[in-house]
N, C-alpha and C positions, 0 to 999 in steps of 0.2 A: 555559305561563305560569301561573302561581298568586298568589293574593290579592296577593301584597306586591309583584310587580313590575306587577299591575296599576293599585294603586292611583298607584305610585310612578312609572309613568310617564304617569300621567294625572294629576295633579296641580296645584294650583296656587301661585303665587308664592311665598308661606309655606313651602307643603309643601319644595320646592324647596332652597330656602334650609336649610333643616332637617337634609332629607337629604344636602344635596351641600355646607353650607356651615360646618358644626358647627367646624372642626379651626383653618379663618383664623381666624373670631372669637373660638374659645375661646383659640387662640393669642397673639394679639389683645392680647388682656383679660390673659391667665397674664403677658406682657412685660412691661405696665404695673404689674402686681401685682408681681410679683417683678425689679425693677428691677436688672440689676447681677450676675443671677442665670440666666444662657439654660438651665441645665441644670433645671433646679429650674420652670422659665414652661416647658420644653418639655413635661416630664414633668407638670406640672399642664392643660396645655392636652389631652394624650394623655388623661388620665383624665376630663376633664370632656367630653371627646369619647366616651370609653366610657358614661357615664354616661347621656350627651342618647343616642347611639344605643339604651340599653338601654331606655327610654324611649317609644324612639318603637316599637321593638319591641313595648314594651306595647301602647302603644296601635293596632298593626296587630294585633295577635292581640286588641283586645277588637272589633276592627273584624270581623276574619274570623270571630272566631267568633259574633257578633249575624250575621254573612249566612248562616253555616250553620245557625244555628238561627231566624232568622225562615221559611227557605227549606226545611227540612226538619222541624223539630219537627212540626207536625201530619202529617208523611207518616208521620214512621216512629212515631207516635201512633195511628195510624190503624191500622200495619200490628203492631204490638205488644199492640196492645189497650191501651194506658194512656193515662190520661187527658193530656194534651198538659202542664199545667203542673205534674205532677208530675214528669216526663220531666230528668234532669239531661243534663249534655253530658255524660258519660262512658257512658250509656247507650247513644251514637249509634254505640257500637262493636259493640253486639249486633245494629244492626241488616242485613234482609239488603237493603235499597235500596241498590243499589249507589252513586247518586249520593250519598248522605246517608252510605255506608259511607266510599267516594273520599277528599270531602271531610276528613273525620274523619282517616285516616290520615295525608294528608299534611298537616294541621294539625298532629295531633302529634307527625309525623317531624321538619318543619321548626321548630319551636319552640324546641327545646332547639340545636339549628348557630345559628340565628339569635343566641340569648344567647350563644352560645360565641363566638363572632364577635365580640359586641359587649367583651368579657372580653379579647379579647386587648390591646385600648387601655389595660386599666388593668394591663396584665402590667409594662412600665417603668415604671409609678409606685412599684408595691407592689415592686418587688427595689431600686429607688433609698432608698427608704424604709427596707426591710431592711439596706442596705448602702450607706449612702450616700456614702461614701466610697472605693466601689471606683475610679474615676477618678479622675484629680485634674483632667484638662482636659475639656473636653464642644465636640467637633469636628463636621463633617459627618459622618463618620461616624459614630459613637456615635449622631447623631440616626439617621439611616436606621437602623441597630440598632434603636433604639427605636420609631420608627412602623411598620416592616417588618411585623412579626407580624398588628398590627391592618388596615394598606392589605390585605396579602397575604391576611388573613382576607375583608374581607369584597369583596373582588376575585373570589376565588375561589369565595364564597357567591354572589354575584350570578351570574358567568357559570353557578354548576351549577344555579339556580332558574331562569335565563332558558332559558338552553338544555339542558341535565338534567332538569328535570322538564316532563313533557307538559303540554297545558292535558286541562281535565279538564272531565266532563258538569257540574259545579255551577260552575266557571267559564263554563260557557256560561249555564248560570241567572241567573250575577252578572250576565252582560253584558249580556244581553234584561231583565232588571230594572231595567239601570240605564237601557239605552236608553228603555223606557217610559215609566220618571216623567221622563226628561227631555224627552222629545221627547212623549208624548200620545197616538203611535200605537197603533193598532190592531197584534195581532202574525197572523201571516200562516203556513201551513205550512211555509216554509223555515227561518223561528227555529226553529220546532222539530224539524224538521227535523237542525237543528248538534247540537240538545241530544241529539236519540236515536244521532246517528252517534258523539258521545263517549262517550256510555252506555254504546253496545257496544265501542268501545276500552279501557273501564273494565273492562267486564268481560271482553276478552280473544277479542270476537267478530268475525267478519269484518263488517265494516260494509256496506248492504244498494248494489248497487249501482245507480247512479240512471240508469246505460247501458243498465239493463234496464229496457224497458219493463213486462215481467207484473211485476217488484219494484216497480217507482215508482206502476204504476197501482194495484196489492195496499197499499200502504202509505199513499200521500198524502191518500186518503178518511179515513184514520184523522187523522191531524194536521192536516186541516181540521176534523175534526167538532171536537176538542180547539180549536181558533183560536176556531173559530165560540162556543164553549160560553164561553171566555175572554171572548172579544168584548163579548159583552152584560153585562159588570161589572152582575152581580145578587147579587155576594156568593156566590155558589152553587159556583164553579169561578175558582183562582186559581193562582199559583204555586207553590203547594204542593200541588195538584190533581194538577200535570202533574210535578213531581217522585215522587206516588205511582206514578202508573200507567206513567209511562217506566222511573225507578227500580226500581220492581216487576218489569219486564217484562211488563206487562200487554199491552203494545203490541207486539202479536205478528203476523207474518205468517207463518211458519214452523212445520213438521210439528218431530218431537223431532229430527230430523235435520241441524235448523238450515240446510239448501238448498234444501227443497221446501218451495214454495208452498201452504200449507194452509187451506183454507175454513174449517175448522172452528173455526183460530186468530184466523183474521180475525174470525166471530163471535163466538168469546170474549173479543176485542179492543172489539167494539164494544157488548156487555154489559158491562163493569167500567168503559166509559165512563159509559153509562147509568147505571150505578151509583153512582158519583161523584156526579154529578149531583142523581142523586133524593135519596138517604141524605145525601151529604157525608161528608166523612172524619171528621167524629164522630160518626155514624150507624156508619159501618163500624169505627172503635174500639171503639164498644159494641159489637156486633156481635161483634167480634173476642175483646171482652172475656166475651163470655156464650158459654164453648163448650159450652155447653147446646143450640144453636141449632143446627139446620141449615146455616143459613147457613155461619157460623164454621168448621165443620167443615171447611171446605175449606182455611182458612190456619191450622187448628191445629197442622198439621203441622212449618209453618213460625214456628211463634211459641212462645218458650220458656213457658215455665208459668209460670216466676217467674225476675227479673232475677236474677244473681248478687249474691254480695254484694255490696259496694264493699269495694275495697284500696284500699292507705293510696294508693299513686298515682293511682287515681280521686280520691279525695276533696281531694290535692293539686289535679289539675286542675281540677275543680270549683270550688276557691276560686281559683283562679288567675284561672280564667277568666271568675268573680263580680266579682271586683278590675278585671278590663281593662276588661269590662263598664262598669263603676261609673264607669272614669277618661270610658273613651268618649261615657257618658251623660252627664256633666256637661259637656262641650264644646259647641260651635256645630256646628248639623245643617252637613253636608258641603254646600255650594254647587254643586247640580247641573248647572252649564254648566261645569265644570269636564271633567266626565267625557267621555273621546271615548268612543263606541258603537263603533268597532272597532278594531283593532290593523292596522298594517301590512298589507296584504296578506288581510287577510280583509273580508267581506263580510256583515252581519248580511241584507241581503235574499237575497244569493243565496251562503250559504258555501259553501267549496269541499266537497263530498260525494262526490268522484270516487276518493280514496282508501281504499283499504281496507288494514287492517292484513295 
């Protein structure tokens, strides 16, 4: 499940309306406008249907992309060595956090199907307009003609987002995010817990199994100490703390074998905690950024020397994603008893962790 069917089934009365109600009232409205005329109110209620969806597209992509970059800029800042607000969202593609990589991808996999989708409502507008006399009578069918392409589109777009695309480690981020500021609580090692088990679906690992005892007691001390560090809100350790060091894979209990239980991981696991901690992730972007240092030396490996350039399509999405920004900023903060804290079938205190890919 990914951003737009989250927000979209959590939603409130408005939202609703919006989503599911665009095509009656633009209908509606097009009858009364074009009195006398059902071909012409069809075909104008179909584009103004494309239009309101293209729309609200925008404004779920300025949505998702303010969650991936409130919830990853200072990780992959940290881990890049650049200063966090010079960092654009096209950057988010160089980097190697898988959670901040994830997210990135299928944001802009799905962006461009979404507007295609939304494009096909205005397809019978634009050939009626070209031709508008190809008909001479406008029947039920011709109508289904006409709305087909667009229902079909985004019929099709919903069922391959709900069920086609996996939920992912920064959807799990959204979700303990959102639960937080709604509800107050303290988060516990099983939140994060979800987040590392999608981490490693993200990146294509067996996930650790919680039927074993040496793996749950090897791990769990690790995402307590992370809860605990959370817990005491000193500004010092937050949600972008735990997107580095998950992301990273810092949070390791495994030899390079990826099956055997390694001490050795576990202590390097519980130093880049510490580390977090004392430095902060703008301590360790300087850091990163000075490969003069000892320190550094260790992730220079992994961090380019210098971003590429930008192509014309970065800097496309860059302003795209400035613009959705922009709309999203000037609306009403989202009303947080709106949100449910979990889906169907899952569990923020105890998710399900039993499968492994």
């Amino acid at each position: 499940m990914t951003y737009f069917h989250y927000y979209a089934t959590t939603a409130g009365k408005t939202d609703r309306i919006l989503q599911y109600g665009v095509f009656p009232v633009a209908l509606l409205a097009a009858t009364l406008l074009h009195k006398g005329d059902p071909k012409k109110a069809f075909r104008t209620a179909l584009a103004a249907t494309g239009l309101c969806s293209a729309a609200m597209t925008t404004v779920f992509m300025g949505l998702e992309s303010k969650m991936v970059s409130e919830d990853c800029r200072d990780a992959v800042s940290a881990e890049l060595g650049i200063p966090a607000e010079q960092l654009k969202f096209s950057d988010f593609q160089h980097s190697k956090n898988i959670i901040a990589r994830k997210a990135y991808k299928d944001f802009t996999r799905l962006q461009p199907i979404r507007y295609a989708t939304d494009a096909l409502f205005l397809l019978p507008h634009a050939i009626g307009t070209l031709m508008p006399n190809a008909t001479a009578k406008y029947d039920l069918v011709d109508k289904l003609k006409d709305v087909g392409p667009g229902l079909a589109g985004k019929s099709g777009y919903w069922l391959y987002e709900t069920y086609g695309v996996p939920k992912t480690s920064h959807y799990e981020i959204v979700k303990l995010s959102e639960n937080i500021e709604s509800t107050g609580k303290n988060i516990k090692a099983d939140d994060l817990m979800g987040v590392y088990q999608r981490t490693r679906d993200d990146a294509h690992l067996k996930r650790i199994d919680i039927g074993n005892a040496e793996e749950h007691q090897a791990l769990r001390p690790l995402l307590e100490k992370m809860a605990d560090a959370y817990n005491k809100h000193d500004g010092k350790f937050g949600m972008s703390e735990i997107v580095y060091l998950i992301g990273m894979g810092k949070i390791n209990i495994y030899a390079a074998d990826n099956r055997t239980i390694s001490q050795d991981a576990i202590k390097h696991s519980y130093q880049d905690i510490e580390r977090v901690i004392s430095v902060g992730l703008k301590g360790i972007a300087q850091q990163s950024h000075d490969r003069e240092s000892g320190v550094s030396a260790m992730f220079a490996k992994n961090i380019p020397a210098k971003l590429p350039e930008k192509t014309f399509a970065d800097s496309f999405l860059n302003s795209a994603v400035n613009v959705a920004q922009s709309i999203v900023g000037k609306g009403p903060k989202r009303r947080e008893e709106w949100i449910s804290v979990r889906n169907p079938g899952d569990s923020v205190d105890a998710p399900n962790l039993t499968a492994s890919r």
